[in-house]
VEXMIKOL-849839 format. One record per atom (N, C-alpha, C): x, y, z; residue in one letter. Coordinates in steps of 0.05 Angstrom, whole numbers, plus 32768, in hexadecimal, padded with zeros to 4 digits. Example, Ala and Ser with C-alpha at 12.3 -4.5 7.8 and 13.67 -1.06 7.14 Angstrom:
BEGIN
81087F8E809Ca;80F67FA6809Ca;81087FBE809Ca;81017FD3808Es;81117FEB808Fs;81028001809Ds;
This chain:
BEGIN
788E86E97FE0x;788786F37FFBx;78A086F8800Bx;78A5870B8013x;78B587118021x;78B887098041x;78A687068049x;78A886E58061x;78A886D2805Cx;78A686BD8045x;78AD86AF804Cx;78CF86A2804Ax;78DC86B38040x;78FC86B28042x;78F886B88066x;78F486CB806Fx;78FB86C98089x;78EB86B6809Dx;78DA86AD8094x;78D2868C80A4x;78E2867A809Fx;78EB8677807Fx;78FC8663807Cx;791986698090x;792286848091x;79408683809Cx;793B867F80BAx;7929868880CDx;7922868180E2x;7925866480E4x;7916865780D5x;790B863780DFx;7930862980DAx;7941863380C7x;7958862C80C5x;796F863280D4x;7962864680DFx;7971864E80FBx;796D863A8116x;7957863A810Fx;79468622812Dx;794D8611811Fx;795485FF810Bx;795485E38109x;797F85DE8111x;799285F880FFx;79A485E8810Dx;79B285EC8125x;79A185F18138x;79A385F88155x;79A085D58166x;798A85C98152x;798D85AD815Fx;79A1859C8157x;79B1859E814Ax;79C185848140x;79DE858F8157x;79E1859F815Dx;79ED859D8178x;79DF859B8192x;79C985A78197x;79B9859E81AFx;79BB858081B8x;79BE856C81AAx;79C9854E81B7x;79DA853F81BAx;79F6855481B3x;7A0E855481C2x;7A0A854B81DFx;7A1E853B81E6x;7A26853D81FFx;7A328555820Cx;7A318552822Dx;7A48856C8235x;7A4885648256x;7A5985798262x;7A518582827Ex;7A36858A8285x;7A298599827Bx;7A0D85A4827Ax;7A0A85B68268x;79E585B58267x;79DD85C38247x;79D785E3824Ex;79E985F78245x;79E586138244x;79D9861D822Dx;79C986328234x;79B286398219x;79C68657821Dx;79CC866A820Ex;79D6867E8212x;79BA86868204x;79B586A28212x;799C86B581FDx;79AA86CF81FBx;79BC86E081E8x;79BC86F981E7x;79AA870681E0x;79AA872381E0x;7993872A81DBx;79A4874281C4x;79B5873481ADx;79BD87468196x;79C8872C8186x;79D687308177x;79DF871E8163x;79F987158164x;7A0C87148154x;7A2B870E8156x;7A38872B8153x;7A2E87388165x;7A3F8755816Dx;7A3A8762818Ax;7A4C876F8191x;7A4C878181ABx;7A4C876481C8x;7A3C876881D7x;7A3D875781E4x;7A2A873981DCx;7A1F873E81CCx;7A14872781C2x;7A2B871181B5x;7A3B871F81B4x;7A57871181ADx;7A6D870481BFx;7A70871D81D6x;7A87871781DFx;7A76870781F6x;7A61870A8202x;7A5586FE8217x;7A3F86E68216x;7A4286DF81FCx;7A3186C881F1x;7A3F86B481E3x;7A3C86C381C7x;7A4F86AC81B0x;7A63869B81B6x;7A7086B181C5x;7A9486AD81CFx;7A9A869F81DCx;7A7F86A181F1x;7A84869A8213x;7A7B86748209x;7A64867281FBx;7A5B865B81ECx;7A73864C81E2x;7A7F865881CCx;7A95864981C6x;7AAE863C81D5x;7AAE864A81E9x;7ACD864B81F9x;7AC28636820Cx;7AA18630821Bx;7AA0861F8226x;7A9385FF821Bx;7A8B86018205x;7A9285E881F4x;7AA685DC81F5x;7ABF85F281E8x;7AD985DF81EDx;7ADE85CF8205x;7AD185DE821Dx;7AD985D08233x;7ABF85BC823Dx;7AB385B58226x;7A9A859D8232x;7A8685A6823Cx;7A7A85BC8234x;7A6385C5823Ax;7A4F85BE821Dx;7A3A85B58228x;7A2C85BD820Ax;7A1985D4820Fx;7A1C85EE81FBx;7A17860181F4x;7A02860581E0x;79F3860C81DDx;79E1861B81C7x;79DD864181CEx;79E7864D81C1x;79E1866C81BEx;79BF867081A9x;79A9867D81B3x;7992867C81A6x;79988699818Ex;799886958177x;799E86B48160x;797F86C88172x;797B86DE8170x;797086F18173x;795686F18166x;795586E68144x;794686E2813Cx;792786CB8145x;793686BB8153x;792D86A58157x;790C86B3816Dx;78F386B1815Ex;78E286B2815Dx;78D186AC8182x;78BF86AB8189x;78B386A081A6x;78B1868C81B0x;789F86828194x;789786618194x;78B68654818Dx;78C1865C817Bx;78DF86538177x;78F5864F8196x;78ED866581A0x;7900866A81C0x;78F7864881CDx;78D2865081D5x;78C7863681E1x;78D6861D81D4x;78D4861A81C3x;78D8860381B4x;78F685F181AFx;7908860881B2x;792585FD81AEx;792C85F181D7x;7920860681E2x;792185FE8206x;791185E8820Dx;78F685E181FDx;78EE85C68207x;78FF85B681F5x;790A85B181E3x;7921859C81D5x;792F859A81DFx;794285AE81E0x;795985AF81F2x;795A85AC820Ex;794D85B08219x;794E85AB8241x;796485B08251x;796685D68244x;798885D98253x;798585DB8272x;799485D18270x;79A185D48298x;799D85EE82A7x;79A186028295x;79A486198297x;79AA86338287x;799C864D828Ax;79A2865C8272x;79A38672827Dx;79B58685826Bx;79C68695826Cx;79B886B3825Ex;79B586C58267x;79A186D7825Fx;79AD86F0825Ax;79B486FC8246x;79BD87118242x;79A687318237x;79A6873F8253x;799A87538246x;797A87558245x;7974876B8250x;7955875D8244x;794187778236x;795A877A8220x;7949878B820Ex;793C878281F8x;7935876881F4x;792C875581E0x;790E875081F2x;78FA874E81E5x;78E6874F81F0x;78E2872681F2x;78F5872181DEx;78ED86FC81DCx;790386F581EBx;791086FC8200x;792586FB8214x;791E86F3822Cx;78FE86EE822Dx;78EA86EB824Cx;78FD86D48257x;790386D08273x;790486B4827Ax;78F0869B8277x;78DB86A18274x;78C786958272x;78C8868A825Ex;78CE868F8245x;78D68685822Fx;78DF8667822Ex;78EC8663824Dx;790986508256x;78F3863D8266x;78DC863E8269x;78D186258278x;78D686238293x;78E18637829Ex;78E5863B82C0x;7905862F82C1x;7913863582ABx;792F862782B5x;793A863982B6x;7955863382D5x;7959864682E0x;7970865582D2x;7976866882D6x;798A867D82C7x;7996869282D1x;79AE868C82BFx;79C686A582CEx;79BF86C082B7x;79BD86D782C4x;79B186F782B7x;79CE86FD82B5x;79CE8707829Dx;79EA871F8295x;79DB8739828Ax;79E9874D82A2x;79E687708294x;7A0687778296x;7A0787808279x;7A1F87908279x;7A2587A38276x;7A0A87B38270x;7A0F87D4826Dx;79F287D88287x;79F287FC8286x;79E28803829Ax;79C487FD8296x;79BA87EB8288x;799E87EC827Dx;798587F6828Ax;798887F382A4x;797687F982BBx;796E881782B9x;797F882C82A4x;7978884782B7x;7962884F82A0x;795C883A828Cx;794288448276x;792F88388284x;791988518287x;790788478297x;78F18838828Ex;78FC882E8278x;78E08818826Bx;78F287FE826Cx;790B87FE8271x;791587DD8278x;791387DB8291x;791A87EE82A2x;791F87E382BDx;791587DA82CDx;78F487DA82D2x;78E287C382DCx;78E2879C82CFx;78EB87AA82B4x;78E5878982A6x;7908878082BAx;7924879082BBx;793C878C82BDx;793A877D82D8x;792B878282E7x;792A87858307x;791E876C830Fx;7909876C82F6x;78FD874C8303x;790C873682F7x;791B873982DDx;7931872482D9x;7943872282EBx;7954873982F1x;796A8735830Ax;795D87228326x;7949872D8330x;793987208348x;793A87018340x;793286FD8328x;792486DC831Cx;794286C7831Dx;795886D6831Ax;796F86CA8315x;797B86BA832Ax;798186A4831Ex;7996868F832Bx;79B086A0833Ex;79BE86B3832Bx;79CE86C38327x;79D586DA8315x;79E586E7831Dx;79E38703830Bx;7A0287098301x;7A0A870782E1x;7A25871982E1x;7A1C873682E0x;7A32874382E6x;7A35876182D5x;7A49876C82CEx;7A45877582BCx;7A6B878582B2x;7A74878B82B7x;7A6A87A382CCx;7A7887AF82DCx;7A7287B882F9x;7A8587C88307x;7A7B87C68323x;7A6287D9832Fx;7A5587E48315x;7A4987F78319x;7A2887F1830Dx;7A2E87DF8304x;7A0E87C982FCx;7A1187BC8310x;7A2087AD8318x;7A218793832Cx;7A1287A48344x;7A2187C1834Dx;7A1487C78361x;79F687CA8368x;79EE87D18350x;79D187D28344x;79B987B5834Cx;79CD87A48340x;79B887878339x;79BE877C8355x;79D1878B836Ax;79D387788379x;79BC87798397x;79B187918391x;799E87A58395x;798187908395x;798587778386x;796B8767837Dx;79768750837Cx;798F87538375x;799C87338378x;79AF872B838Ax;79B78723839Cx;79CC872B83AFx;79E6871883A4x;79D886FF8393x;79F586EC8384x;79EF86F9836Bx;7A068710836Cx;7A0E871A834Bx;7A2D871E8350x;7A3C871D833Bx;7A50871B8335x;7A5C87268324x;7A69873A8326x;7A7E8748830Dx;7A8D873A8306x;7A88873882E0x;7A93872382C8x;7A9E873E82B7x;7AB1875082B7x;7ABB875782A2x;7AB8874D8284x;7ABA875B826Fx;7AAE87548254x;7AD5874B824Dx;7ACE87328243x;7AEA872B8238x;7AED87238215x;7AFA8723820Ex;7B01871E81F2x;7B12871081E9x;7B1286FF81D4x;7B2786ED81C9x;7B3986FC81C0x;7B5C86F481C5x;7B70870481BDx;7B6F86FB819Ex;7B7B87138195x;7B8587128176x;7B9A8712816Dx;7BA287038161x;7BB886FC815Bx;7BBE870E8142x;7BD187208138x;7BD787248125x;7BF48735811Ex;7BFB873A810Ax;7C1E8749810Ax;7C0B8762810Bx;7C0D876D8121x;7C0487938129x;7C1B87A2812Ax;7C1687B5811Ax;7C2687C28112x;7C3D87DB8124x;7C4A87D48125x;7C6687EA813Ax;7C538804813Ex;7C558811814Ex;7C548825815Ax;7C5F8836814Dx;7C7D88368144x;7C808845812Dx;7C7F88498112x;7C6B8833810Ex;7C65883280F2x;7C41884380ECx;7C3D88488106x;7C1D884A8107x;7C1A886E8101x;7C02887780F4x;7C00889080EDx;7BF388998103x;7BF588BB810Ex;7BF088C48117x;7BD388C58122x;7BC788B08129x;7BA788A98120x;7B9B88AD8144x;7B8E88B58149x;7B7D88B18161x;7B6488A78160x;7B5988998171x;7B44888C8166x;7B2B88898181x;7B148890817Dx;7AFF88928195x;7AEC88768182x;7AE688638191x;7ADD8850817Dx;7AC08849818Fx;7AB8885E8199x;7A9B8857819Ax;7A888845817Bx;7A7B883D817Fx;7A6A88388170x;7A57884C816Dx;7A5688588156x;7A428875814Ax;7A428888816Dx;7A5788978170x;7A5888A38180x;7A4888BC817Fx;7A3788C18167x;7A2A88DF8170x;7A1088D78179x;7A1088BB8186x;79FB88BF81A1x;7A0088B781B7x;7A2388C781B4x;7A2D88CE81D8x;7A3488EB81D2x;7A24890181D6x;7A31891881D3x;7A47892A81E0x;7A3D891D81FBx;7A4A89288213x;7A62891B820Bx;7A6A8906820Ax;7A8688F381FCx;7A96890281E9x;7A81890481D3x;7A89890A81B5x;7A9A892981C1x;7A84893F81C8x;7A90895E81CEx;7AAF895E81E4x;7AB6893E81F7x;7ACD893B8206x;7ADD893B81F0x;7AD7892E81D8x;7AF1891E81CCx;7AF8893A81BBx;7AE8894481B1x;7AE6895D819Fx;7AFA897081A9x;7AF4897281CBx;7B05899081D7x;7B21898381D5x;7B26896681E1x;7B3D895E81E3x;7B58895F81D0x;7B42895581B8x;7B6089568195x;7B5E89768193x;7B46897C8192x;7B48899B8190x;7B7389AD819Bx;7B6589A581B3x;7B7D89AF81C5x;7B97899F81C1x;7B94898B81BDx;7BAB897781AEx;7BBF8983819Dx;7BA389888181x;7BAD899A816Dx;7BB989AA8168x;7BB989B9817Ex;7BCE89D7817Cx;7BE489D78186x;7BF389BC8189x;7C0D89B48194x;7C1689998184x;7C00898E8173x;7C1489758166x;7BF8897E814Cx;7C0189708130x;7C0189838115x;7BF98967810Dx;7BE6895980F5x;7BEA894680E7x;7BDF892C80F9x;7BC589388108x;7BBA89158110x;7B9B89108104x;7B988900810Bx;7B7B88FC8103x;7B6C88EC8116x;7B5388F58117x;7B3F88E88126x;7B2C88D3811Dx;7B3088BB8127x;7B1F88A3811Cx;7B0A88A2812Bx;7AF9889D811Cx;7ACF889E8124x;7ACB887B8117x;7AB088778123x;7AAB885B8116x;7A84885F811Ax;7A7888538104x;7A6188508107x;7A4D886B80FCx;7A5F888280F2x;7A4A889A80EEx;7A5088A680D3x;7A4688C180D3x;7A5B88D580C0x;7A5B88F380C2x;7A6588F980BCx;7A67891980BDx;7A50892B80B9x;7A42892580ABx;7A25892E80ABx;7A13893080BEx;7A1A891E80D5x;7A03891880E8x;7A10891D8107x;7A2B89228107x;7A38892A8125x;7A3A89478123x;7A238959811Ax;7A1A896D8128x;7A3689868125x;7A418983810Dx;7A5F89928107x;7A7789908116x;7A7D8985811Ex;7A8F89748132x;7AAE896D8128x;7AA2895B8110x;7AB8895880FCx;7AC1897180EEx;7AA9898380E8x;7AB4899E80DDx;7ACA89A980E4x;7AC589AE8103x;7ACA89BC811Bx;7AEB89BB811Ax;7AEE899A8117x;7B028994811Cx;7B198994810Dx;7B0F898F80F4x;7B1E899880CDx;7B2689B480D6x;7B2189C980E1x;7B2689DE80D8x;7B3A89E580EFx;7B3E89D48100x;7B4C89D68112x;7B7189C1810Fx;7B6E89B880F8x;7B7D89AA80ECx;7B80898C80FAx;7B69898180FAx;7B61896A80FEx;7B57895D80EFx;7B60894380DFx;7B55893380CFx;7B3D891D80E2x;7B26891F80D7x;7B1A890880DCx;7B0988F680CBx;7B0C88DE80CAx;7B0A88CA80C0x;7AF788B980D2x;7ADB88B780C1x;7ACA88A380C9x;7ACD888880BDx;7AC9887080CBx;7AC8885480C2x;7AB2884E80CDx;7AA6884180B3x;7A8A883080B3x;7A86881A80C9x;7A6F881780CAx;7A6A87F380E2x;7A7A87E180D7x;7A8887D480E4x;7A9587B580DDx;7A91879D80F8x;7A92878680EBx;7A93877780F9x;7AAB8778810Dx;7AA887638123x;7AC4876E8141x;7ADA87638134x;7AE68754811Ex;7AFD87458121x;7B02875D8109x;7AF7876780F8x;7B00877180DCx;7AFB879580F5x;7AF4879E810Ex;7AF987B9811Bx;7B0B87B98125x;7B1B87A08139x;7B31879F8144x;7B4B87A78132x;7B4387978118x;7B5D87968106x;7B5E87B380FFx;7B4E87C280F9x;7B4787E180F3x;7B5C87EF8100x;7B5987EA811Ex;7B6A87F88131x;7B8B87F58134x;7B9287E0811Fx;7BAC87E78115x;7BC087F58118x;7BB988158106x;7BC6881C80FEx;7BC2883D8113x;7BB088358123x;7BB0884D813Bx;7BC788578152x;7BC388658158x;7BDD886D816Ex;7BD4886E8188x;7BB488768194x;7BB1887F81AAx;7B8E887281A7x;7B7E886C81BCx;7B66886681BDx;7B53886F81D3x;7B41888081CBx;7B37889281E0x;7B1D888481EDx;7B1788858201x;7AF588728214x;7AED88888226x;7AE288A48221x;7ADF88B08230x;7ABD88A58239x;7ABA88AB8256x;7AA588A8825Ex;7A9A88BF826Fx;7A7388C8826Bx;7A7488DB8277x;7A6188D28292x;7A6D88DF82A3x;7A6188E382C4x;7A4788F282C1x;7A3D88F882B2x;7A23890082ABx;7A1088F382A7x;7A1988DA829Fx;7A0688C4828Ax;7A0588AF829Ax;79F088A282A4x;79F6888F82B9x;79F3887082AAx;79E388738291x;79EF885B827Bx;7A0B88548272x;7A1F8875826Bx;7A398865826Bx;7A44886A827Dx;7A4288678294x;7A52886482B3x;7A48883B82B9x;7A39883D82A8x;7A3B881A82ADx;7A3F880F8297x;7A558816828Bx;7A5988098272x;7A7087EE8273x;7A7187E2826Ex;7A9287CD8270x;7AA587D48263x;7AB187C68258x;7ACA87CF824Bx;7ACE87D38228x;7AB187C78222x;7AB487C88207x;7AC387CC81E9x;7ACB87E981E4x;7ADF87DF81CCx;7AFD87F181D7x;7AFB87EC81F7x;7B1987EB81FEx;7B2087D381F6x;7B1B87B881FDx;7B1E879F81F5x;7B27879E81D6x;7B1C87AC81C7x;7B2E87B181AEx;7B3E87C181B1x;7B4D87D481BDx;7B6287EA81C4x;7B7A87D581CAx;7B7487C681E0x;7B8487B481EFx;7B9187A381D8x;7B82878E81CBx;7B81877C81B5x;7B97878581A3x;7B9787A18196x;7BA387AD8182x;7BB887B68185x;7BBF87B781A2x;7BD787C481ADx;7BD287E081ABx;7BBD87F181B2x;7BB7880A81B6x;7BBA882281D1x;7BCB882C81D3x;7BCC883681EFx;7BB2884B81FAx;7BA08842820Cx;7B88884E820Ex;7B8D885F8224x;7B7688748221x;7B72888F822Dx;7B53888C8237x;7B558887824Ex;7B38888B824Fx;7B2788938272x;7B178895826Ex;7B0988A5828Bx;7B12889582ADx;7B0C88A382BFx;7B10889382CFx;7AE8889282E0x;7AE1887582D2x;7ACF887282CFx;7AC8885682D7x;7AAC884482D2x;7AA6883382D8x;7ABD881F82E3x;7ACF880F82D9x;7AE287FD82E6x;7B02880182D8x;7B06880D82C6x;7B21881A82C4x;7B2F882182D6x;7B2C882982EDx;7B42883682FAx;7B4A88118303x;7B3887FF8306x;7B3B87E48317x;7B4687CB8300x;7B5087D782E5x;7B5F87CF82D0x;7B7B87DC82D4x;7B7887EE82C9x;7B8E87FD82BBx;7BA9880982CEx;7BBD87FE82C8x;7BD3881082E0x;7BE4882482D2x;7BEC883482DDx;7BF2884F82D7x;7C10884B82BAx;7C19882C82B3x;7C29882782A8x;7C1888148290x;7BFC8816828Fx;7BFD88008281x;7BDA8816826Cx;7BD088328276x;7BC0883F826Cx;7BBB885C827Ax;7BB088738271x;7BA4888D827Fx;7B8D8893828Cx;7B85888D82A3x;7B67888A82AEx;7B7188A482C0x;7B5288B282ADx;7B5288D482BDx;7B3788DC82BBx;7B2E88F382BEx;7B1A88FF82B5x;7B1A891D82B1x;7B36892782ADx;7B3C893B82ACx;7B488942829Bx;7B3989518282x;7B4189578267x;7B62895B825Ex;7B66896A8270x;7B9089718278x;7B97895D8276x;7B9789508284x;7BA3892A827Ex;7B9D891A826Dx;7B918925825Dx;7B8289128249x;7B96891C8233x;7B9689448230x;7BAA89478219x;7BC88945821Bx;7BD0894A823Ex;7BF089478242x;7BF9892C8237x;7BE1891A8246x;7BEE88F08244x;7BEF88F18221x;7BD788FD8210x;7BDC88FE81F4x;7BF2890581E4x;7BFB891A81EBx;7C0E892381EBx;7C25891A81E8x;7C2D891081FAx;7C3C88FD8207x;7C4588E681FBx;7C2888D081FAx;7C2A88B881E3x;7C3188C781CBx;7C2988D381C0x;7C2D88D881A4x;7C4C88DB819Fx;7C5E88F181B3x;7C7788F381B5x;7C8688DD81B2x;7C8388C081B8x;7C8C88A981BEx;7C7E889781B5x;7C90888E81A6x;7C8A88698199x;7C8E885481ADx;7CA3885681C1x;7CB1884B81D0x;7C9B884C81E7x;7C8D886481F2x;7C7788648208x;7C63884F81F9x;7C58885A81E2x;7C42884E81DAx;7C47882E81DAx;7C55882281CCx;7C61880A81CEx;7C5E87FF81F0x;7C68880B8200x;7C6488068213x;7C5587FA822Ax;7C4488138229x;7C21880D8231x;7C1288018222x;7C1987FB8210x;7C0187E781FCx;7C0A87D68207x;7C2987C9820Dx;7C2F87A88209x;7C2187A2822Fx;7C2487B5823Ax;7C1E87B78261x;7BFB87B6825Bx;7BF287C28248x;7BD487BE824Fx;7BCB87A4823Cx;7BD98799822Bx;7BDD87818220x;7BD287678235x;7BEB8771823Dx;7BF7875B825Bx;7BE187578272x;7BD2876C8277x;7BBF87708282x;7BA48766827Dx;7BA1876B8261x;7B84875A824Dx;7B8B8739824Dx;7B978738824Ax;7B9F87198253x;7B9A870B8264x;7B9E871B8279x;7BA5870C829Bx;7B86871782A3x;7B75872F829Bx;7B5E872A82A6x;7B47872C828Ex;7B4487308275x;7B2F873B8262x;7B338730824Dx;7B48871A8255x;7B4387018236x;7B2886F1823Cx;7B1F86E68223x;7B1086D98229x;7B1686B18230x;7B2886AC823Cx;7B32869E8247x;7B2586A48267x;7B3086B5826Dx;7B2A86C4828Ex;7B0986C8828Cx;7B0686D38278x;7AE286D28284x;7AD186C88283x;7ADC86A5826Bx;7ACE8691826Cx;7ACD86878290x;7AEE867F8299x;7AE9867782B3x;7AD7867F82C2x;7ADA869582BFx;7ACC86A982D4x;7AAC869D82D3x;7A9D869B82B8x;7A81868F82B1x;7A86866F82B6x;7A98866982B8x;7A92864F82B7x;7A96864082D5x;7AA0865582EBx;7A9A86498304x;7A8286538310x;7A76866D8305x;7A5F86708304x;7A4B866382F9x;7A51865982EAx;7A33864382E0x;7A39862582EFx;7A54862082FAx;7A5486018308x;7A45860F8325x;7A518624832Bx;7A3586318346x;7A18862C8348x;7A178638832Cx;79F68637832Ax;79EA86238324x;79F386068312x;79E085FB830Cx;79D585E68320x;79BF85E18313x;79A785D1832Cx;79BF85BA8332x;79B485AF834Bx;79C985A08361x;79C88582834Ex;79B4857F833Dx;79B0855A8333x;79D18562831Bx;79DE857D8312x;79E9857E82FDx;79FC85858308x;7A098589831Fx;7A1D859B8324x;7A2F857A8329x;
């Protein structure tokens, strides 16, 4: 039977969730994402879990899989203090789930503007202890229903690794959406941009992640014949995508003013741009311009500047080197995940009930 392997891996999921649940700590955090060990179910759960363990929290993150009666059941064992809610496109994500315990809501992208979440979005934000959001353009949103919400930028653990010189790196440009041909408006920016690139620098290639050539609507064609190499890479996990980005020269985040889902996006796989030492190019959009300084990345929205600044980097090892090590410097001091544990973690000594604080 083919359920009962997945009863068995469920019930094994729920059983070693308790042998830490009777840890000691500061207080008991249930994290709930509402994805797995990727995207923000990663950087805003797993991570955030781990980093405040070390510091005496006891933590439980619930896996995705984890069933209704399973949700009920690990929250009456456990008796967290408080829980942490990410998202509420999981239908087993209810607060209610939680026994009336109170909880801090995280939205990190625009979820509100699908109009089959945004009634369920609205009464979680309302229900909340407190509210993060990624950026300043959700926050403005939830604050609309929540008046204590708080912009938590998405941070990431630095990586440590020998990354490779600037002049050792191939001519590679890289747009690292995740399966970008369902951002078209994005995809057709990045398209005009190398396009016009092309007819002034000879021998680059364009890196894709998540799709293939078959299904971005001739795009890649478009671009081969224009003497553009492009090169798709498959889904990978975040530590084996960062390392990917290697051997790139330039990293593109365009965002369109059209789309009011990615106008509330966070920072996503700039956080790998940064990490890799990647000098990024990207919109002047949700909270970029309130990152980036004119020495440390390119925040525009004006195609011209997108191919001159390209241009430009490519000319120079010495630029590129540059602005990677300045936007380095920058990921550090605000979008490590050091900085955005604090940031959650004077937020949850805020919120919890007064017998725990």
């Amino acid at each position: 039977m083919k359920s009962l392997p997945r009863f068995l891996m469920h019930r094994a999921r729920e059983l070693a969730l308790y042998a830490r649940s009777f840890k000691s700590g500061k207080g008991r955090l249930l994290f709930v994402p509402s994805t797995g060990k990727q995207f923000a179910g990663l950087l805003r759960s797993y991570e955030i879990a781990d980093e405040l363990r070390k510091r005496g929290w006891n933590c439980l993150v619930l896996p995705k899989q984890l069933e209704p009666a399973q949700r009920r059941r690990v929250a009456r064992i456990y008796r967290p203090d408080l829980v942490i809610l990410l998202k509420s496109r999981d239908d087993q994500n209810y607060p209610h789930f939680f026994a009336g315990t109170p909880y801090i809501y995280d939205l990190d992208d625009a979820d509100f503007v699908d109009p089959n979440l945004v009634s369920r979005i609205r009464e979680d934000v309302t229900g909340a202890r407190a509210v993060m959001a990624g950026s300043r353009y959700v926050a403005n949103w939830c604050r609309e229903h929540n008046p204590n919400t708080h912009v938590v930028w998405t941070g990431s653990r630095p990586m440590e690794a020998n990354w490779p010189a600037h002049k050792d790196r191939r001519q590679i440009l890289t747009w690292a959406q995740s399966n970008p041909i369902n951002y078209p408006r994005e995809f057709d920016f990045v398209v005009s941009v190398m396009e016009t690139i092309a007819k002034e620098r000879q021998g680059l290639t364009l890196r894709l992640y998540g799709g293939d050539a078959s299904q971005d609507g001739g795009r890649s064609r478009y671009l081969e014949r224009r003497g553009v190499s492009v090169q798709w890479m498959p889904f990978m996990d975040y530590d084996a995508f960062v390392r990917s980005l290697g051997d790139t020269v330039i990293g593109f985040s365009p965002i369109s003013i059209d789309s009011e889902f990615s106008r509330g996006k966070s920072f996503g796989k700039i956080l790998a741009y940064l990490t890799a030492r990647v000098p990024v190019i990207t919109s002047d959009e949700v909270d970029h311009s309130a990152f980036f300084t004119r020495e440390s990345g390119v925040v525009s929205n004006d195609p011209e500047v997108w191919v001159s600044e390209a241009l430009s980097l490519l000319a120079s090892d010495a630029k590129r080197t540059e602005m990677a090590k300045k936007a380095h410097d920058l990921f550090m001091s605000k979008l490590s995940l050091d900085v955005t544990t604090d940031k959650i973690e004077r937020l949850v000594q805020d919120t919890l009930p007064l017998e725990h604080s």
